[in-house]
N, C-alpha and C positions, 0 to 999 in steps of 0.2 A: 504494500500500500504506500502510494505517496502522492503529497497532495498539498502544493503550494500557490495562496493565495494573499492578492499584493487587495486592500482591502477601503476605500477611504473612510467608509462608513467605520470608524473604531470602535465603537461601543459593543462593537459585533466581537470582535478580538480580545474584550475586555482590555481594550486602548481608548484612554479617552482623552482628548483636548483639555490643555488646563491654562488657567490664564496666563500662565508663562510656561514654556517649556510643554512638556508631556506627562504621560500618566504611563505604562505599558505592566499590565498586571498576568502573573502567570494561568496557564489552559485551565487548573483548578482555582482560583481564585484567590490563593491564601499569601501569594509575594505579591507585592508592588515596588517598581522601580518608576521615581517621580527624577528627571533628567530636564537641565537647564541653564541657562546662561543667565549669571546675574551678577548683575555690574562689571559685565565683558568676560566675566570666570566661568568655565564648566562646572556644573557641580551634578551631583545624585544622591539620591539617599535609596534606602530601601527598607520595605515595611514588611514583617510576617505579620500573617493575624491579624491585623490591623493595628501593630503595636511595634514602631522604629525597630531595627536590629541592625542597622547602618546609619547613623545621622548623616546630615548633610556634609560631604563631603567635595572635596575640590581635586582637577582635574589638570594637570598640561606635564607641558618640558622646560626645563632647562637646555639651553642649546649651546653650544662650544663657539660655533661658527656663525653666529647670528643672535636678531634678539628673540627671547625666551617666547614659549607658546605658551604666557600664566595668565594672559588678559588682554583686552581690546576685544576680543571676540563680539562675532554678532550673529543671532541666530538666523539661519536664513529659511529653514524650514524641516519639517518631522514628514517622517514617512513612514507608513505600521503595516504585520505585515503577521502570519501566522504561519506555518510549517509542521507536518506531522507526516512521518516514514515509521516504518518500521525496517531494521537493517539485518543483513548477518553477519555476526563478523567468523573470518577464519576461523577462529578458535577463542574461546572467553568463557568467561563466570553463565551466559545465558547462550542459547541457540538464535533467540532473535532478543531486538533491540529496539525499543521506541525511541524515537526522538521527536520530540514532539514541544511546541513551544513557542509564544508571541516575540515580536519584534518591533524594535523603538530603532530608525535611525534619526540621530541629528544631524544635520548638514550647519556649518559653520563657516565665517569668513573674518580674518583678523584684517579689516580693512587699510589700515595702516602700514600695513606691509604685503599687500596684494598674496595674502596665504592663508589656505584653506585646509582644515581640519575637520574632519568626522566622527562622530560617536556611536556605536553600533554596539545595543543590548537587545539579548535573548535571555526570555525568562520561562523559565521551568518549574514544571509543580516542588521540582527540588532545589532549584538553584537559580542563580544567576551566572550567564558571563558577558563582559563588555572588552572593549580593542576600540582602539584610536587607526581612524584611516587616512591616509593622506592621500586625497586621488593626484594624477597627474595633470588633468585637463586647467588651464589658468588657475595654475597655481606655481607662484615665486620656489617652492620651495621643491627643486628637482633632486639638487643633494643635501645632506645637512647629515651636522655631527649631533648626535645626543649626549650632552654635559650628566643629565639626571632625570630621569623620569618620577614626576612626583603625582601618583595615583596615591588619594587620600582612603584612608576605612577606619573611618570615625566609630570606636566602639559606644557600645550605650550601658557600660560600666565596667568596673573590674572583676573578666571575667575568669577564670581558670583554666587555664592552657596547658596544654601538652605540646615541647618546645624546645628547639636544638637552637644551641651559639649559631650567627652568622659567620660563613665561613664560605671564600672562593673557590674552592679546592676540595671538601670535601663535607659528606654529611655522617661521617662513622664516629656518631656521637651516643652515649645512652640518652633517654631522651627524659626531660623534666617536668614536671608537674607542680604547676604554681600557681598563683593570683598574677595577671599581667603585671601587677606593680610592684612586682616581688622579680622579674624576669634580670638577672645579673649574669651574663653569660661570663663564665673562663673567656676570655680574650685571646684564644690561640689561633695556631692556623696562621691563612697568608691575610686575614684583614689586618693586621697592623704592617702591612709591608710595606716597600717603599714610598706609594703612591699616598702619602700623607692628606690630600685634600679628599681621598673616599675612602677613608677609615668610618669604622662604622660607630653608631652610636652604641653606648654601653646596654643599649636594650635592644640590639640586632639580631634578628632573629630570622631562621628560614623558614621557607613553604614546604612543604603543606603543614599550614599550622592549624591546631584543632583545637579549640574551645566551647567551654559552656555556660551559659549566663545561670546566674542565680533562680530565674526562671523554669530553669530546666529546658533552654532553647539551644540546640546544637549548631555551631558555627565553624565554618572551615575556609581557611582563605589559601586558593595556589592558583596554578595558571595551568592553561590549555595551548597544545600546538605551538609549542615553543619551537620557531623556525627561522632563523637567519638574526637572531635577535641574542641578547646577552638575558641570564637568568635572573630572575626578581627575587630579593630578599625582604626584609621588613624591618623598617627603623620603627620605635617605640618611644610617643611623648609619652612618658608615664604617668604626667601631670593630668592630659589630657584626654589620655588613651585614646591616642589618635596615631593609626599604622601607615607610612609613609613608603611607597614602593625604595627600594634601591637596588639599581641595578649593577653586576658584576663588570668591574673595571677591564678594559685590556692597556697591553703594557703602559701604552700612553698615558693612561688613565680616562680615557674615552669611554661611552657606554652601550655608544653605536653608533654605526654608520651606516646611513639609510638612504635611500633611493626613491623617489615616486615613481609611480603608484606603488604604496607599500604599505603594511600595516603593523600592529603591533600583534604579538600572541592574546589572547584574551585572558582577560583577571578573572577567576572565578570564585562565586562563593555558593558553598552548599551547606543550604539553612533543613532545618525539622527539628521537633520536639522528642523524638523519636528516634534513637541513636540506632536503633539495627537500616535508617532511612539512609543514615550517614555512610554506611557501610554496601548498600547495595545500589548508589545514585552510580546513572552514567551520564552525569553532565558533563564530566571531559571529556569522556571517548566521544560525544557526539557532537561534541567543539572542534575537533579536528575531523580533516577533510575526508571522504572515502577513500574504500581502498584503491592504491595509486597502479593497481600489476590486475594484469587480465589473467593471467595463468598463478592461480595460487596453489593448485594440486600439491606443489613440492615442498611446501610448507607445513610442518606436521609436529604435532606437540611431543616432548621427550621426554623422558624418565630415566635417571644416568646414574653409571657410579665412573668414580674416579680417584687415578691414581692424584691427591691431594692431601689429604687430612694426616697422612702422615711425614707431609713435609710442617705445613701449618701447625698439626699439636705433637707429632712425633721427633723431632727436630731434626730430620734427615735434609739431603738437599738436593734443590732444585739443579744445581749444579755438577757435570758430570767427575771436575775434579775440581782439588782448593786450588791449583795451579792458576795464576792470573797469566795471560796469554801478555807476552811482553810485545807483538809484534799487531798490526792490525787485521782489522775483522777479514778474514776469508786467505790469511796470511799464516793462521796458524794451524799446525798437523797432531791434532787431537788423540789421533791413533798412537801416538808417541809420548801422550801426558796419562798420566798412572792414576787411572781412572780411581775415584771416591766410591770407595765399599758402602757408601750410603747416599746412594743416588739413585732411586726407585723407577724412575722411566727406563729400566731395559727390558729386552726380550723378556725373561722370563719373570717377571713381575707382572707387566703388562696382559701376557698370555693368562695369568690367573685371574687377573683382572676382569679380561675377555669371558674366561670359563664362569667364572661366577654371575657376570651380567648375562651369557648365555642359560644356564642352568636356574636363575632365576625374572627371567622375565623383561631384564632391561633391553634397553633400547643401545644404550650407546655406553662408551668409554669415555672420559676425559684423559688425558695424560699431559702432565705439566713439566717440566722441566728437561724434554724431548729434545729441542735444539741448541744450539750453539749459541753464545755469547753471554749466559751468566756468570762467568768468571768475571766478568770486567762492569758487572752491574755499575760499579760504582766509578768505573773507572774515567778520564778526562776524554775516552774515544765514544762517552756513553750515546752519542747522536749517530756510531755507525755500528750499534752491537749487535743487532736483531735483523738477519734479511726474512728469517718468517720460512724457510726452505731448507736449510742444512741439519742434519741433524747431528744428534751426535754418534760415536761407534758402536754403543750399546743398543741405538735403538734402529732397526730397516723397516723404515717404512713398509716398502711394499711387502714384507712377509706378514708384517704386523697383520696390515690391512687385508690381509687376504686370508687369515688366518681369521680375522673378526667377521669378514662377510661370509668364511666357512661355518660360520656358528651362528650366522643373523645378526649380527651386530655390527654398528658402525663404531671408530675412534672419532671421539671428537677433541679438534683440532684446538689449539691454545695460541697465544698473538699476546705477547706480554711486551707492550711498547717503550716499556722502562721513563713513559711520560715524551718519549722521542714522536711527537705526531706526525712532521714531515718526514723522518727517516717511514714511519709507516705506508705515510700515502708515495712515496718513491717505492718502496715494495709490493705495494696493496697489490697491485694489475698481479705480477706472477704469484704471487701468495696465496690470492683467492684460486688461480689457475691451476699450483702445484694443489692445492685441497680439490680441487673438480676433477685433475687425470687422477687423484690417488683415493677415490670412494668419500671424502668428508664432505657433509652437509651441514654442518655445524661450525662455529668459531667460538668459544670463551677470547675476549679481548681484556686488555688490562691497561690501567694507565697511572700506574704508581710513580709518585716523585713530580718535580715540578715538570712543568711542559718546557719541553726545549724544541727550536733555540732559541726562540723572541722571548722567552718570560710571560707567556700568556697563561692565564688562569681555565682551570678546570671546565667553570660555566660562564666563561665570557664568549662573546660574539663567536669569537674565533673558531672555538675550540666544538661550539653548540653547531656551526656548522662543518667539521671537521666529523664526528661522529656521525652526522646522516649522512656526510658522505661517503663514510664504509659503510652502511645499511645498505645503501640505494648501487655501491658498486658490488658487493657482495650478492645482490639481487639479480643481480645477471648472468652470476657463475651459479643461482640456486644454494645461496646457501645462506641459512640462517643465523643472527647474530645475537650473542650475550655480553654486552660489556658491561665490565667492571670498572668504576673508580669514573664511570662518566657523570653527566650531567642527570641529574633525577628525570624519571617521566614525566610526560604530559601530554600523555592518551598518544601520542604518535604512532602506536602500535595498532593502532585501527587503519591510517593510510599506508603503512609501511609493515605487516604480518610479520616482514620476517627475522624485525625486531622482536625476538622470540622471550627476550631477558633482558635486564638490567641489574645490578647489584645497587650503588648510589645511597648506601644505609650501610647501617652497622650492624651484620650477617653472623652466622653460625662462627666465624673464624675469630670471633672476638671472644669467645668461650673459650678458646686455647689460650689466650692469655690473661687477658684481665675479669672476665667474665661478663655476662650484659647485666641489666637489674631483672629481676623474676619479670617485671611486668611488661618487660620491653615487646614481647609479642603482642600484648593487647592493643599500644601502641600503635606499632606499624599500621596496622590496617585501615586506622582512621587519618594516616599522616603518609606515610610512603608510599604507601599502595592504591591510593588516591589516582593516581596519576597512571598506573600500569605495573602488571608484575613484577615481582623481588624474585634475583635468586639467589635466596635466604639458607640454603643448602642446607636444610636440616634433617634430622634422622640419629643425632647422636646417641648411643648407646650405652659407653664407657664416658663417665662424667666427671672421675679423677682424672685427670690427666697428666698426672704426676704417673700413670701406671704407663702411660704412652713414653712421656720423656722424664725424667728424673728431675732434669732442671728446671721445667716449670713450674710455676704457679697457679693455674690457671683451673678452673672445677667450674664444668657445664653448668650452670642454674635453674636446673632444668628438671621436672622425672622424666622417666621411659617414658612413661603416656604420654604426656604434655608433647614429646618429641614425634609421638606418632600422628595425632592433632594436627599438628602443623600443616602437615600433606592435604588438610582440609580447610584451615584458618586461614593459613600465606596464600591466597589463589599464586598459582602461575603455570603455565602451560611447560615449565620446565622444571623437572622437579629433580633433584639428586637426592641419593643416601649416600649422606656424607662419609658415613663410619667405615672404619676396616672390614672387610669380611669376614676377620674369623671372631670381631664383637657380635654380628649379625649371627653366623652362626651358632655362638653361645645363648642368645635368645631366639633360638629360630622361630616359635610360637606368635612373639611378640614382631615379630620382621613379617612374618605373614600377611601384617594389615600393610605395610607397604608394598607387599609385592601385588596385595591387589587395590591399591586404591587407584584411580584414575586419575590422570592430569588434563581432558576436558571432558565440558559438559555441557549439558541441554537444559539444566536450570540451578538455580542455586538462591538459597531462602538463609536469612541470618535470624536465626531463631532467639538469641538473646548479645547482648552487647552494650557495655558501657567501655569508655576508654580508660585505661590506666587500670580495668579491673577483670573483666571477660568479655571473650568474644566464643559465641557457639556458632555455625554456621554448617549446614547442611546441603550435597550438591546431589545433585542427579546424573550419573557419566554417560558420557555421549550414547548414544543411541544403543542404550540399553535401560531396565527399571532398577538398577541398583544405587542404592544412594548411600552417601558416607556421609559421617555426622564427624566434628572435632569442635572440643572444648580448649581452648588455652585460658591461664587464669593467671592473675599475680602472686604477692605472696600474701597475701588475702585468702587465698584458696575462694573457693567457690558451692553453692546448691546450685543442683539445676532441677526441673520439674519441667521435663520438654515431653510437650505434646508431637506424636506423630501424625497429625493432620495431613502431612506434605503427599504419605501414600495415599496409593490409591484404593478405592474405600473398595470394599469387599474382597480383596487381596490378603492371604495371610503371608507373611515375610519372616525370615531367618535374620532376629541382629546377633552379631559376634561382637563383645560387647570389652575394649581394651581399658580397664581403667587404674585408677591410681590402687594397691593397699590401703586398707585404713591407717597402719601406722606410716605411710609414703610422705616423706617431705626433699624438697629438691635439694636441702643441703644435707640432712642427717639419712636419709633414705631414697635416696631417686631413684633405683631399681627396682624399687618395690611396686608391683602392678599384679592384680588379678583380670581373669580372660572368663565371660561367660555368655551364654548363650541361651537367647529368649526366642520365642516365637508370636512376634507380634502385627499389628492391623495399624489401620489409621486410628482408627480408635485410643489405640496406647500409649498409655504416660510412664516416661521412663526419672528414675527418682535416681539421680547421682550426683556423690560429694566429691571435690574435685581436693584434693589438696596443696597445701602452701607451694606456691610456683610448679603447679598439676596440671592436670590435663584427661581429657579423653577422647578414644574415638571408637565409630561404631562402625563395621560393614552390615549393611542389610540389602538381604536378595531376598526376590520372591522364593518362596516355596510351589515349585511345581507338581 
């Protein structure tokens, strides 16, 4: 179904004419977004319920190369407008997808400097998003620098947020729970770096950021379709509690450079009183544009293990020897350095690797530390370390590979740029190539350390379009892309499928060393996952990790169940077990729900959820009636009292039922899990206590 009509009569739209500016109220009735020019400023506000949840707030640029777009302004006219599709996307949390939603454009003209600016909101029974457009047509402004984008979101008190420091470079932070006027981020990271005039305010804080008013009204503020643009963070009047966009510097200290006709990503916010609403909204995926590829067949959701976890919490290495190679890259004879008795990418590592993802159902292999040049990770040739193609003596490719297609299974391929973006994109063409002649469809990418060789930041301009540009090159060799260490989502996985993953958070690998806080999975979903799949690599097993390497510190915070949960709480169409296999097989009972859980689906329902405390969430796997339920909880622990309504009613079903011990706690107990097995309807209420940083998960099939 689709079905788009441009409308004048507004009232029909639930758009109405107001004596200044507009009105444009969502398909249900319960947002209102009231947009305006007054005293030559943009402003907007927006109302839930009929009760502010955005005051009045103001709207432009600062400009580098010109004077600022904060006033003069004059309205020249409103156009209103309705749209309602339903989509499908490749792979996702649902089989279809509404999008459905009124429209306010303002047309503007800064007469004083013959340039013209646009304001363009769409509002949704869930949300709001709006974008600044600059048409080309008479208008002065063809190119221009952007100094500071200053998009206002005037809160309507101090509300409680869940909330990471502003940071250019990276979001693998635990995440905080405050009062806005309590928010003091650590000041680490590259914001205090050289570029003194965009340091950030001591209350700088990134998106997706999730709060909730004393009301009990849930509020989230990030962006959509971030595309050729630098990423939006949030400065904090605490006074005022008033959020001020700022955008990620590049070297210069610029914030963009733009081009007419161009627009900006859209800011979005997704309001409800109703926190499982916040959890199941798709008003980014249906912010960004369709999909961009006619032939999507080759795109297909994975379920991996890989050789990893025992470089991360076992302390082995990625590197074939300690040998630092004195001479440069493709200079030195490998076969001649005496190879590191603990460097797990060889043949016969690997081959086990293969055998256990065959014999249990995976899909694919990861293997990390396969090629040449981490010897010199650190070294001053670090812009020529990685061509992405040589491997080392230990490991042949093509036996590998042929030895994983003899078993069903693919290797997937690893791209660790050591932050070298241009030595990448000088390699990308044969790299994607050597992955097409040698069976991989897949890439793990990495982008650890600063960006060289300009000094540009992680999510600035640069770099935001340096990453779609291996998405969209990689899409021509067919293969799909996971990076790490890049820029957060922002739904782009809907025009671009074979952005299969992102990492852009603080992931299962942070339990090998420092450990995350119990509640950090409740967390992510109302904040990272906003935006598009985590790959959160979870499944851990063994949660001392002192029993992996001696020298660490590090203890998963986690139970077994809670670990198994995952596989249903984190959506992502790319799911690993991260653990070794012979943790897995020491609980093999317990590994069973991962070897059958699915990674997509044909519908998925969030049965319970608050942030910072639980999230229950229930999916339905692709074209089948089997459905998997998973509880993650903080160290609160958790009741649940879930109704099974989601079957299908006169159906009896088998749940297999994975939950915490009663004496199970994630620091003094996290192995502790009992396995049982009910025979239940839609009718059925299942009564389970989750404990201190717990979890559960359920498989249920019909009974034939």
């Amino acid at each position: 179904m689709k079905n788009q009509i441009t409308i004048a009569a507004a009232m029909v739209l639930g758009c109405a004419a107001a004596a200044h500016g507009a009105d444009v109220t969502s398909p249900g009735g319960q947002i209102t977004v009231h947009a305006d020019v007054i005293d030559g400023v943009p402003t907007y506000s927006v109302d839930y319920k009929g009760k502010p949840i955005v005051k009045p707030s103001t709207l432009g640029f600062t400009l580098a190369d010109g004077p600022d777009l904060m006033g003069g302004f004059k309205l020249t006219g409103t156009e209103t407008s309705t749209f309602d599709e339903t989509w499908q996307p490749v792979w996702g949390e649902n089989a279809n997808i509404r999008n459905h939603y009124n429209e306010l454009l303002l047309t503007m003209d800064q007469p004083e400097h013959y340039r013209k600016m646009n304001l363009r909101f769409r509002v949704y029974d869930d949300g709001v998003g709006f974008r600044y457009e600059f048409p080309q047509k008479d208008n002065a402004m063809a190119y221009f620098i952007i100094k500071e984008e200053n998009t206002q979101f005037a809160m309507t008190g101090d509300h409680t947020a869940w909330w990471i420091a502003g940071d250019y470079d990276t979001q693998e932070y635990d995440w905080t729970e405050s009062r806005l006027s309590e928010i003091r981020p650590n000041m680490i990271g590259s914001i205090s770096s050289n570029l003194s005039q965009t340091t950030f305010s001591p209350t700088g804080v990134q998106t997706s950021l999730q709060m909730k008013t004393d009301d009990g009204v849930y509020l989230n503020i990030h962006e959509a379709a971030l595309v050729d643009y630098s990423c939006m963070h949030l400065n904090l009047d605490d006074k005022n509690m008033v959020f001020t966009s700022w955008l990620t510097p590049d070297a210069q200290g610029n914030k963009g450079h733009m081009q007419s006709p161009c627009h900006t990503p859209w800011r979005t916010l997704i309001i409800s009183d109703d926190a499982r609403d916040m959890l199941s909204s798709n008003l980014i995926l249906n912010l960004n544009e369709p999909c961009k590829y006619a032939d999507t067949s080759w795109i297909k959701p994975v379920k991996y293990v890989g050789v990893w976890w025992e470089m991360i919490a076992g302390g082995k290495q990625w590197s074939y020897t300690n040998d630092v190679p004195s001479v440069k890259l493709g200079e030195t004879d490998y076969t001649k350095l005496k190879p590191h008795c603990n460097h797990p990418a060889n043949n016969e590592n690997v081959r086990r690797y293969i055998d256990f993802a065959a014999d249990n159902g995976f899909d694919q292999v990861l293997v990390e530390g396969w090629n040449e040049g981490w010897e010199d990770w650190f070294g001053h040739s670090k812009d020529k370390v990685f061509d992405f193609v040589t491997p080392y003596p230990d490991f042949d490719v093509k036996a590998l590979n042929d030895y994983a297609h003899s078993r069903g299974v693919k290797l997937m391929m690893h791209h660790e740029t050591s932050g070298s973006a241009r030595n990448y994109e000088r390699h990308m063409a044969q790299a994607y190539k050597f992955m097409e002649d040698n069976g991989y469809n897949s890439v793990k990418s990495g982008y650890v350390g600063p960006i060289l060789p300009r000094g540009e930041h992680h999510y600035g301009q640069w770099m935001v379009n340096h990453y779609l540009y291996a998405v969209t090159e990689a899409a021509k060799h067919h293969i799909m892309v996971n990076a790490h260490e890049a820029v957060r989502p922002t739904g782009l996985c809907r025009t671009y499928p074979n952005l299969i993953g992102n990492e852009s958070a603080r992931g299962t690998e942070y339990e090998a060393f420092a450990g995350n806080k119990p509640f950090h999975t409740t967390v992510l979903p109302f904040t990272r996952l906003q935006g598009g799949p985590m790959d959160y690599t979870p499944g851990i097993f063994e949660m001392d990790i002192k029993k992996l390497n001696p020298q660490s510190q590090g203890h998963c915070n986690s139970t077994l169940a809670r670990q198994l949960a995952l596989y249903v709480t984190m959506y992502s169409p790319l799911q690993m077990a991260a653990d070794l296999p012979e943790n897995y097989e020491r609980f093999a009972d317990a590994f069973q729900f991962i070897r059958d859980v699915a990674v997509d689906w044909d519908e998925s329902r969030y049965l319970e959820a608050e942030p910072g405390r639980y999230v229950t969430a229930a999916r339905k796997a692709k074209g089948t009636d089997n459905w998997f339920v998973g509880c993650t909880a903080s160290e609160h622990g958790h009741k649940s009292n879930l109704s099974l309504n989601f079957l299908d009613p006169g159906r009896k079903y088998e749940a297999i039922i994975y939950a915490d011990a009663p004496d199970a706690h994630y620091l003094t107990n996290p192995q502790a899990y009992v396995i049982s097995r009910k025979t239940v309807t839609s009718k059925s209420k299942l009564k389970l206590t989750v404990a201190p940083g717990g979890g559960y998960a359920i498989s249920i099939r019909p009974i034939k």
